[in-house]
N, C-alpha and C positions, 0 to 999 in steps of 0.2 A: 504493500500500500504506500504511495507515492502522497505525501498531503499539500505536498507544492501546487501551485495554480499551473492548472496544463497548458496554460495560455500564457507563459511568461515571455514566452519570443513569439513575433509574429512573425510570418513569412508575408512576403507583397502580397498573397490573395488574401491574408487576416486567416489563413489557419494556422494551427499552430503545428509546430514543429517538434514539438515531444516535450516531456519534462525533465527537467533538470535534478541531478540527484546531486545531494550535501553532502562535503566531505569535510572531514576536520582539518583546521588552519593553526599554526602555531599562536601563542600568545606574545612572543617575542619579536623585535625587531629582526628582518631578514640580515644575514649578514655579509658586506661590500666584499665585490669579489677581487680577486691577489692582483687583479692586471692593472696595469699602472691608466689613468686616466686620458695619458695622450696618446695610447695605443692607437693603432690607426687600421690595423686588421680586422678583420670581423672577431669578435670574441664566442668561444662558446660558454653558454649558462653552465654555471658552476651548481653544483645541486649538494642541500644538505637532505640527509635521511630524518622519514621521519616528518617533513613537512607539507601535508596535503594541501592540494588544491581544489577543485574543483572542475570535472572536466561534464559538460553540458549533453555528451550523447551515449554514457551508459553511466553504470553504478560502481564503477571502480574508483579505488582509492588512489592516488599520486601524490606523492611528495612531491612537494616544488621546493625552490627558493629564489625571490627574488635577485636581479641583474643590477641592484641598487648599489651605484660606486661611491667614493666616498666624495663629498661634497671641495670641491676647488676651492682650495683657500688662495685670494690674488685680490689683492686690495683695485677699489673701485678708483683708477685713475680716470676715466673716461669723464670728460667734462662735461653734464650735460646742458652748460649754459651754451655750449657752441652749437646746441640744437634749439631752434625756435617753437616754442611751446604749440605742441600740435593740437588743432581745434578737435573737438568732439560734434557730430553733425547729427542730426537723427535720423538712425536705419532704419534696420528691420527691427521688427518689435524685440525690446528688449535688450538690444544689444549698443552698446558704446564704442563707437567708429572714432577712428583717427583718419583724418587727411593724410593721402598721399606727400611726401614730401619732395622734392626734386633735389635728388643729393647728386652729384658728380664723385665717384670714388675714384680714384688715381691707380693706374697699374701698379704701382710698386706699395701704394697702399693695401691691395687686394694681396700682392702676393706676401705680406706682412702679418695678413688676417690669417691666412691660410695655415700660418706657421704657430698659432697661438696657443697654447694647450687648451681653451674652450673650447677651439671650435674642432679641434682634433678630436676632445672626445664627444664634440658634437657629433660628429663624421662617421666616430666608432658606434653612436649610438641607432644612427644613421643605417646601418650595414645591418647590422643585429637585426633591425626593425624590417628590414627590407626581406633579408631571410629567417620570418617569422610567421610568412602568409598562408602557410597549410592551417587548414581545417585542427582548431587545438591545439595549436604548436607547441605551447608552452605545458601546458597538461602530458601530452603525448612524450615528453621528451624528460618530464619529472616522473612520469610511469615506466619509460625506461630504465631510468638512475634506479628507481622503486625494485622493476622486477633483480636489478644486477645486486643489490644488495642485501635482498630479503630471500635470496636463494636459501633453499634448505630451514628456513625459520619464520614461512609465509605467517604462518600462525601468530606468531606473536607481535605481526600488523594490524592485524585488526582492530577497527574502530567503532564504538557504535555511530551510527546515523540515524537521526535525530530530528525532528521539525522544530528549529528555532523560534518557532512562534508558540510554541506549545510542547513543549521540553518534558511536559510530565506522559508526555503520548510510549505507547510499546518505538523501543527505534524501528527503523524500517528495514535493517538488515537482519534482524535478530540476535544483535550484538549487543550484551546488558551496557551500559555505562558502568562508570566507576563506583559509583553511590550505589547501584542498586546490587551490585556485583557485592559490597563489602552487607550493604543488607543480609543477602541472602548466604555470607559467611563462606562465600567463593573468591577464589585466588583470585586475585588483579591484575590481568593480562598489560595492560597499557591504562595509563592515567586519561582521562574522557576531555576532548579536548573540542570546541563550538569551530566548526569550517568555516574561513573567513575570505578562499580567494572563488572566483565565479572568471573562468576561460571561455570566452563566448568568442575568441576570435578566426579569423577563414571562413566565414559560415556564410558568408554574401548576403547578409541578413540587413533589410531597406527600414525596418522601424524594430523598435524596441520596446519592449512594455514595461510601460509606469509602475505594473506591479513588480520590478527589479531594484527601484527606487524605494522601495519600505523594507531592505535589507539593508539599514543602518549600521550592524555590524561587520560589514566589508571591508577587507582593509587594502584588497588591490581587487582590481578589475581590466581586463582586457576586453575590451569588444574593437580591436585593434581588425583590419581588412575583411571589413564587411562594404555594402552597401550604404551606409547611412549618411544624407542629408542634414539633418537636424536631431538635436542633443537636445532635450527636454530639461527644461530648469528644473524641474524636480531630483535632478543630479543632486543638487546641493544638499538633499538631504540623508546626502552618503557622506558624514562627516568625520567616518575614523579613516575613509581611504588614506592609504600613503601613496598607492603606487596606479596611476590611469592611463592606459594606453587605448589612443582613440586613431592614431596612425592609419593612414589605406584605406580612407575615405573618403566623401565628399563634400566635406564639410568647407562652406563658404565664410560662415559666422559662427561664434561659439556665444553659448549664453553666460550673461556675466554674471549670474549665480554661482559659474565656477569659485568664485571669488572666496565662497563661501566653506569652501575642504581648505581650510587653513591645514590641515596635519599631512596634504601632500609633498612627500618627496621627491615622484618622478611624476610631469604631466608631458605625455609623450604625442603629441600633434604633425609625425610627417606625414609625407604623402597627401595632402588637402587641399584645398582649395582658397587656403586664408588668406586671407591679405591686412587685414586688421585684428588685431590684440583689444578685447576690454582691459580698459584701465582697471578694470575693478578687479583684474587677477594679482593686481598690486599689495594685496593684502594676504598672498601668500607666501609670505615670510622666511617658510619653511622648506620651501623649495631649492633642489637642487638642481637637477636637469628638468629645463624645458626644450620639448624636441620641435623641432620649425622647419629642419632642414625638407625639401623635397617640396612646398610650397611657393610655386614658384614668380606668384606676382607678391610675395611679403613686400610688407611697408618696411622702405629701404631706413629708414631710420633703427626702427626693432630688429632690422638685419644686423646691419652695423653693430650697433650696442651688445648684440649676443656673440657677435663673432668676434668683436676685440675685449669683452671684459666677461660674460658670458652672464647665466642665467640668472644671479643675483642683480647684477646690473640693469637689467632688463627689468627684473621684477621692483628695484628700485625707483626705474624712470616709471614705470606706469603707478605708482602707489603715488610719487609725489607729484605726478601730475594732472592724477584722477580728479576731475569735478568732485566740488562741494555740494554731498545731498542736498536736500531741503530741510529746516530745521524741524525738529519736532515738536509735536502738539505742547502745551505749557503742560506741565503737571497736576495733574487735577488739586482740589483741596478738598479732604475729604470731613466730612462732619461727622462729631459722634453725639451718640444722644447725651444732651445734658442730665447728669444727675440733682435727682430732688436734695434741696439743704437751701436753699437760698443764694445770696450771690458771693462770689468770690475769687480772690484776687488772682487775675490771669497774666500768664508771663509767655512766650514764646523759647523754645531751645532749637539750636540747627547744630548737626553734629556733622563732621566731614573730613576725610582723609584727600588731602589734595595731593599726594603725589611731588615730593620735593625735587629739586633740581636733578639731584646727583641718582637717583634712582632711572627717571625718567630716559633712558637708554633704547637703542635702535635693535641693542642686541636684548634684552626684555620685551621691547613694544615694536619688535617689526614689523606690524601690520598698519601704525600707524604714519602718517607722513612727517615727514622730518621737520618742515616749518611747524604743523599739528603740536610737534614733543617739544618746541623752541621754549623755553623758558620765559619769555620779552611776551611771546603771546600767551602762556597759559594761565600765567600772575594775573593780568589782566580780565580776561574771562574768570577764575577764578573771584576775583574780587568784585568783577561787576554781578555776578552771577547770586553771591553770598549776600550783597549788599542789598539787591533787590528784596530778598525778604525781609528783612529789617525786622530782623529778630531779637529780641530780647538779650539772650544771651548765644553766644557763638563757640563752639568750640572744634580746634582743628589739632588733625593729626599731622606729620611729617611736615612740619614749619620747619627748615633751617633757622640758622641763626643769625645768619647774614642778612637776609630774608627779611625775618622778624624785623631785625633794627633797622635795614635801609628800607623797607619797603611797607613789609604788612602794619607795625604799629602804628605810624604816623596818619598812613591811606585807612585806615580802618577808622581813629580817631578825628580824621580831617573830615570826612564824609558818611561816617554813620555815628558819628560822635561817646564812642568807644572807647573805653578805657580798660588796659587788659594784665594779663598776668602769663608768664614764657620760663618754661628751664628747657633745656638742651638733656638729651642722654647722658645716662649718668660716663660716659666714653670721656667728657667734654672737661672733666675735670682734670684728667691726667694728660690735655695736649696742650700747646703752646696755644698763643693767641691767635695766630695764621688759621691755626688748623680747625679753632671751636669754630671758625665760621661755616663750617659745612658739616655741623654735626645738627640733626635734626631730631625736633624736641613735638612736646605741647605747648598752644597757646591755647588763652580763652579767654575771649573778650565780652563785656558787659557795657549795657547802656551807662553810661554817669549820669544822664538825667532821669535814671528810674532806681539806679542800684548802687550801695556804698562797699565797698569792702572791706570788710571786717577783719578776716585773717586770710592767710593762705599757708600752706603746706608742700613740700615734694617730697613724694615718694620713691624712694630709688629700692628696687626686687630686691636687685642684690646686696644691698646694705641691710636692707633685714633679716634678710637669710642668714646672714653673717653673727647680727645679732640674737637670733633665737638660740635657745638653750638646746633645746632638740633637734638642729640641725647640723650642729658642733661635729657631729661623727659620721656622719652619712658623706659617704664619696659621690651619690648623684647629688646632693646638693652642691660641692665642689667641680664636678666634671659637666652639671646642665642647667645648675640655676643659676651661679654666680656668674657663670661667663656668659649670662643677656644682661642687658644694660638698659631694660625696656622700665619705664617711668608713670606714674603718673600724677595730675598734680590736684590739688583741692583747693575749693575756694571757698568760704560762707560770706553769701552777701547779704544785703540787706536791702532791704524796698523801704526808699526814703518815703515816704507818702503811708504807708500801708504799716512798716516797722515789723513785717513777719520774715522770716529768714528761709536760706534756703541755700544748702551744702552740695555746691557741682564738683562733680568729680570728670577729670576728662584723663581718658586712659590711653598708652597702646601696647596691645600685650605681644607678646613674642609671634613670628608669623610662622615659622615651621611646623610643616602638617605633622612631621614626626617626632613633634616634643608636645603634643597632648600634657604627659605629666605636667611638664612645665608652665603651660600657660593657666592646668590649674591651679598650679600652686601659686603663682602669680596672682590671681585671682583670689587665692584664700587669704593670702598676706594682705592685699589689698583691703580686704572686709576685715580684718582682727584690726588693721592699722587706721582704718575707718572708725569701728568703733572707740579706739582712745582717742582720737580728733572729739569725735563726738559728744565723748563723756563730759569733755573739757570744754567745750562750745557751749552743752547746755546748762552748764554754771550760768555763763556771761548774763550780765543785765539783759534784759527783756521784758517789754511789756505781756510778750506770749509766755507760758508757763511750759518749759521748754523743761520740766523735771528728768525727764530721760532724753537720750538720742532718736529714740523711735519717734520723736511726738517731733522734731526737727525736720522739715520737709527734705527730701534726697534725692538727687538725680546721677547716675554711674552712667557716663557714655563714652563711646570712644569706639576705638578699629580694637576687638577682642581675635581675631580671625581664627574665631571661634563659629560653626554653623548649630543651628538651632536643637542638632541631634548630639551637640557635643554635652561634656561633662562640663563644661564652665557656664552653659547655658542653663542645663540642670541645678546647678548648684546658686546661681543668681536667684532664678524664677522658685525652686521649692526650699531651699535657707539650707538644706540638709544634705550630704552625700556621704556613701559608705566609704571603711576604709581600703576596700576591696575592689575600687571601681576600675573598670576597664581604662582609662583616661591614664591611672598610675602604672600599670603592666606592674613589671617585677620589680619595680622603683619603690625607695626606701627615704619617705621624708617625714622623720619623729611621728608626733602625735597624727600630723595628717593621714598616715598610712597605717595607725596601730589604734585610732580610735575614731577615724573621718572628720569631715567637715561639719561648720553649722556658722551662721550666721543671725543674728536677730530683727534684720530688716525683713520688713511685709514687702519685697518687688515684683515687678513687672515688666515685663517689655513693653513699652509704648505702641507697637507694632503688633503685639501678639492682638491686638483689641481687633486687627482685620488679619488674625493668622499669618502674619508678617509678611515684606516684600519679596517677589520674586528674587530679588538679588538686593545685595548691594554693592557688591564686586563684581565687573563683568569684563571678562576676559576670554582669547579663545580655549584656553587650557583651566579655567574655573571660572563659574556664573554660583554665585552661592549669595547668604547672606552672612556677614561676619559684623556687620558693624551694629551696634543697637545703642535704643536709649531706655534706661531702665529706672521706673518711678518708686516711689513709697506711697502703697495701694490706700494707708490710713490717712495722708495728709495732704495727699494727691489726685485729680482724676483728670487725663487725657479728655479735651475735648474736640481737638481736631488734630488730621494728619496729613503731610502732604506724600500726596499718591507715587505710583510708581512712573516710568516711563512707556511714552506710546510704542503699545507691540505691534504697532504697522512700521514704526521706525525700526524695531528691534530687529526686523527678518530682513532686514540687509545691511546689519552691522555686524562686524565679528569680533567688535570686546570696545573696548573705551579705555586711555583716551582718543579723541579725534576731534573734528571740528566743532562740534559743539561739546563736549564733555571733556573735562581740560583734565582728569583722573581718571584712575578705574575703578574707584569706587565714583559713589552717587552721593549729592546732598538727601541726610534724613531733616524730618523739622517735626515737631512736634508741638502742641500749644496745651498748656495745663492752665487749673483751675487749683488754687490751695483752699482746701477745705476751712471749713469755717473754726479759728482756734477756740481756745476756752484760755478767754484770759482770765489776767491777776485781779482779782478782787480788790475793787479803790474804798477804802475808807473816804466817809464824808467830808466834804470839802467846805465847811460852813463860813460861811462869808465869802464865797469864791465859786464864779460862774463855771460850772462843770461843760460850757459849751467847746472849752479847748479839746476838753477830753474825749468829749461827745465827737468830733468832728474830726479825733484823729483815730478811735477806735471803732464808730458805726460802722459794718460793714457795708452800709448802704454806699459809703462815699471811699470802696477801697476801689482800687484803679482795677477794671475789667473791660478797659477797651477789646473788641471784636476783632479777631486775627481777618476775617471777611475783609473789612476793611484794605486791610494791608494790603490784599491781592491787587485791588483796585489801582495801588500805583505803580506807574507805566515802569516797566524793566528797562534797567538801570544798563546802558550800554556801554563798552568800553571807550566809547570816543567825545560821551558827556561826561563819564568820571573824569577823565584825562585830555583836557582840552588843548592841552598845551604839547601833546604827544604828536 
């Protein structure tokens, strides 16, 4: 029983041509074969055992492996100012046309190109592709390596097969899987492995069915000398391809949703009909070989470019000279239902990781344009962008320090009238003066015409680790906690008008996926280190009855990169975690690990009120959310939030930053309501008008201007901030 759609290829009359059987595909990258890159003979495929493919006209198993060479390291000399920015005109549907160019190349420049190692192993790739054109060639040829080395030991190839879409089905050859095999307390032939490549090439096949495109995990495809015309944008929803060979066609235009398989390594296009490149494949980053050769009316500029500096360069010119989408819808503002208590004093919070200078890199963000990552533009957008919500209070992650002082504090105070508070990593104290300028900290800034600062605090991890008593003898505390340097800082302000307080904390905790432990213990210290703040705060004079920490309003926000399934998120939102938790693995830190966690704040995620954002990091290698703003549920209520981003913009971006989005994370905002306190009991005032008192404690007259409002005024652009720019 076959449970594949029988209708997966068409043939030109619309029958179909048989069904495709699954085979298993490794999980690991293929690996570059031994021949040197400027080889210039035909190479043959190197084959490893063991790696199936998939072959489209029976049910045999084939090892393959990829012809994936290693990537030309040859720095980008090619100037592309000496080419005149080519116009984009409107084609065929869907696709981004470049103008022909009138280039003159010189004989002795042609015979220069020729000698270049790009285009040599342009040439080699060239040759391979050309002797590729039988019927499964690549299949056929990995089933041969297959039969020469499973001689004598057929048996212990066998794979089950499987329908990917419903994996709990009987397989289809009768081969148990792995799982079901230790089930049933039977020996384990081979480890159960999902087939990830589809050979559909030689088959003179004129369309292709859409239902080929909902096998998302693909991770190479050939439909390499067939017939086909046109490439269906539903390609883009094969987003783990590394390897596409579309070679020995007919293809005139390609759709620019290619743009969209950021994780390709080879896109192999000879033999065609192109002439024009989408710009938008400029956001393939990851790209090593692009194949073009055998095309032979190409636009002489993309010729050029590939044959003296080679496929990065290429992919270079088309990223930085891709057209500016269109911007995206504003962000909604979303309303929550007020709760019943009467009225109460409303503040706005915006929390935001902007992506500091020295991060912001071509080799991190190559998908985005290199003016896009400029520094000069992103400051700017960033601060027109921030300023426009005129928020309350502000707080950012990854501010250098250079930054801070020549830049953000002044612009922040000169035109949203801001007054703020800045420490650098704790790195920043053992370097000279030069070097703190590129060490990147917290900032958090506040209205001065609504809020006073009362104290502040910095928390540095690793100085409390140092000082706990239970962490004295633990080697992960010395080998994973003390060597981050990640900070955060606190502030209690105070609401001049209103006189109720409220303690921000702005964080950013360690970013590696693989120190879990770490960023919760980050997080534990942060909340023990919280509460002594606390204890001490709610001494101070106050007209609110501030007898404990709890009754103290509390906001914890910042870049945790941390997602909503983790153990730091756990342990915010329920106060309590075991000492057992998956978060700590086999890691040894005192009491956190020999009696768990707890805290005494009532939180919440600001975000969880609408089951939180789609993201707040969007990247092509992580779309998650990591960043939050988290209340105190008894002194606090969320009464509005601003939304996430337009998902008609999102399906033709492949991560941020870029022209509109100056990070990769996103602005959160959030607008709170401080519940109504219970103040200090006034003894009688006799012979003295109690109307002072009346007028500073009625909650009738506490400041609860409508965040609605805000929206109302026009965004703030970067060329009215800076007029003089």
């Amino acid at each position: 029983m076959n449970s594949f759609p029988h209708q997966l290829i068409y043939q030109p009359n619309g029958s179909p041509n048989g069904p495709v059987s699954p085979v298993h595909s490794p999980t690991h990258t293929p690996s570059p074969p031994t021949t040197s890159p400027g080889q210039t003979s035909p190479l043959s495929y190197p084959v490893s055992h063991g790696v199936p493919a998939i072959y489209s006209g029976g049910n045999m198993l084939f090892p393959f492996q990829s012809k994936l060479q290693p990537k030309l390291q040859s720095p980008l000399n090619h100037a592309f100012a000496s080419h005149s920015l080519l116009n984009q005109n409107s084609g065929p549907p869907g696709q981004s046309l470049m103008q022909q160019t009138n280039m003159t190349v010189s004989q002795s420049h042609a015979l220069s190109v020729t000698n270049t190692p790009h285009w040599q192993s342009q040439l080699s790739y060239y040759a391979i592709c050309r002797n590729s054109n039988s019927p499964h060639h690549h299949a056929r040829q990995a089933a041969a390596a297959a039969r020469n080395s499973n001689l004598g030991n057929l048996g212990s190839s066998a794979i089950a097969i499987t329908d990917p879409n419903n994996p709990n089905k009987p397989p289809l050859n009768g081969i148990l899987p792995k799982k079901e095999k230790e089930a049933n307390g039977e020996k384990q032939d081979q480890p159960f492995q999902q087939w990830m490549t589809i050979d559909l090439g030689g088959m003179g096949l004129k369309n292709i069915s859409k239902e080929l495109f909902h096998y998302n995990f693909l991770t190479t495809l050939y439909i390499n000398h067939n017939n086909l015309t046109y490439v269906s944008s539903e390609i883009s929803k094969l987003r783990n391809l590394t390897i596409l060979d579309i070679s020995g066609n007919k293809l005139s235009v390609l759709p620019p949703e290619l743009g969209m398989l950021t994780n390709l390594r080879e896109l192999l296009l000879f033999d065609n009909l192109l002439v024009n490149i989408p710009f938008e494949l400029g956001t393939l980053y990851q790209l090593e070989t692009l194949g073009l050769e055998g095309n032979v009316g190409l636009n002489d500029t993309i010729k050029s470019i590939l044959q003296k500096d080679g496929t990065a360069a290429v992919i270079q010119f088309l990223r930085d000279n891709c057209q500016v989408p269109p911007r995206p819808i504003e962000r909604d503002w979303i309303m929550l239902e007020n709760e019943a208590g009467g009225d109460r004093d409303t503040f706005t919070l915006l929390c935001y990781n902007i992506l500091c200078e020295k991060y912001a890199t071509t080799q991190l963000y190559g998908y985005t344009p290199v003016w896009a990552l400029e520094w000069d533009y992103r400051k700017e957008l960033i601060m027109s962008e921030v300023l426009s919500y005129n928020a309350d209070i502000v707080c950012l992650q990854e501010v250098d320090t250079s930054q801070y002082d020549e830049y953000f504090k002044d612009t922040f105070h000169n035109h949203g009238g801001y007054d703020s508070v800045y420490w650098p990593k704790s790195r920043a104290k053992t370097m000279a003066d030069w070097e703190k300028k590129s060490v990147d900290g917290c900032a958090t800034f506040y209205k001065s015409s609504k809020y006073q600062l009362i104290d502040k605090q910095l928390i540095e991890f690793n100085q409390v680790a140092l000082q706990r008593p239970d962490f004295k003898k633990t080697d992960d505390m010395f080998n994973r906690v003390i060597t981050k340097d990640n900070i955060a800082i606190v502030t209690l302000l105070e609401n001049k008008e209103t006189l109720s307080r409220v303690i921000v904390v702005n964080c950013h905790i360690h970013w590696d996926p693989t120190y879990a432990d770490v960023k919760l213990v980050q997080v534990a210290m942060l909340m023990d280190e919280l509460d002594k703040l606390a204890q001490k705060w709610c001494t101070s004079n106050s007209p609110y009855n501030y007898t404990s920490p709890q009754k103290i309003s509390t906001i914890i926000c910042g870049d945790f990169n941390s997602t909503p399934d983790s153990g730091v998120y756990e342990f915010l939102t329920r106060g309590i975690i075991r000492q057992d938790h998956d978060d700590f693995g086999d890691h040894r830190y005192g009491t956190y690990t020999s009696e768990g966690l707890s805290h005494k704040l009532s939180l919440k995620s600001a975000y969880s009120n609408i089951e939180e954002l789609p993201f707040t990091n969007f990247t092509p290698s992580f779309t998650g959310v990591i960043d939050y703003v988290w209340y105190s549920t008894n002194t606090l209520s969320v009464t509005g939030l601003l939304g996430g981003i337009d998902k008609e913009y999102l399906t033709k971006m492949v991560g941020f930053p870029n022209a509109h989005f100056p990070s990769d994370h996103i602005v959160i905002l959030a607008e709170f309501r401080v519940k109504p306190p219970q103040t200090i009991p006034q003894p009688p005032q006799f012979g003295l008008s109690n109307s002072g008192l009346q007028r500073r404690f009625n909650s009738s007259q506490l400041n609860s201007r409508s965040f609605l409002k805000k929206l109302h005024h026009p965004h703030l652009s970067a060329s009215s901030l800076f007029p003089c720019k």
